[in-house]
NUTOR-600660 format. One record per residue (C-alpha): x, y, z; chain; residue in three letters. Coordinates in pm, whole numbers, plus 50000, padded with zeros to 5 digits. Each point is the difference from the previous one (the first is absolute). Example, Ala and Ser with C-alpha at 12.3 -4.5 7.8 and 13.67 -1.06 7.14 Angstrom:
2
    c1    c2    c3 kette rest
 51230 49550 50780     A  ALA
 50137 50344 49934     A  SER
This chain:
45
    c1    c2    c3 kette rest
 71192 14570 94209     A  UNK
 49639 50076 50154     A  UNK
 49997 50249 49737     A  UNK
 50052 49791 49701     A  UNK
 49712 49809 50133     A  UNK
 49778 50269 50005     A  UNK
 50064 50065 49678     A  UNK
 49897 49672 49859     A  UNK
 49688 50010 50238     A  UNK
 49896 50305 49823     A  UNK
 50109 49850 49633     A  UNK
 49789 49721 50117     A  UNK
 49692 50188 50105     A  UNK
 49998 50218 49742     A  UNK
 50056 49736 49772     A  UNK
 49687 49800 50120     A  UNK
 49792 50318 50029     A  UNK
 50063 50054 49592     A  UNK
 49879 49613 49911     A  UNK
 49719 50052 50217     A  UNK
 49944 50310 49833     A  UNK
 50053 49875 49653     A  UNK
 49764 49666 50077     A  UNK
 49686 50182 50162     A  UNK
 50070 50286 49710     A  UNK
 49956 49673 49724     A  UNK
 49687 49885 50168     A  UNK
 49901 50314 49975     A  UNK
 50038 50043 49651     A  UNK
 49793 49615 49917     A  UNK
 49731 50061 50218     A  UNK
 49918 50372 49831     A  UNK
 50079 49804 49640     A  UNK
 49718 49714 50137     A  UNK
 49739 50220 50098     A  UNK
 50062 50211 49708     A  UNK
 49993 49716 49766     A  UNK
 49684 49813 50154     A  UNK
 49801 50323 50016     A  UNK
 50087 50013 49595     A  UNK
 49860 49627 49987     A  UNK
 49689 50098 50215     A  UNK
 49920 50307 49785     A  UNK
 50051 49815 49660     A  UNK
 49786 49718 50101     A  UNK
């Protein structure tokens, strides 16, 4: 029993460790595609 429920702890951690993962890994990827894109805009103006 106590080990079935360390199971789904870990399922769980892991789990939340992969969507935090996967979130700070998407505002990664907009904040370099911002500052990439506005210092296109600045040099074109």
């Amino acid at each position: 029993m106590l080990n079935a429920i360390g199971d789904l702890f870990g399922v769980a951690i892991l789990a939340t460790f992969k969507v935090i993962m996967g979130l700070s890994f998407v505002t990664l990827i907009s904040w370099l595609a911002n500052s990439y894109w506005a210092e296109i805009i600045e040099f074109s103006i």
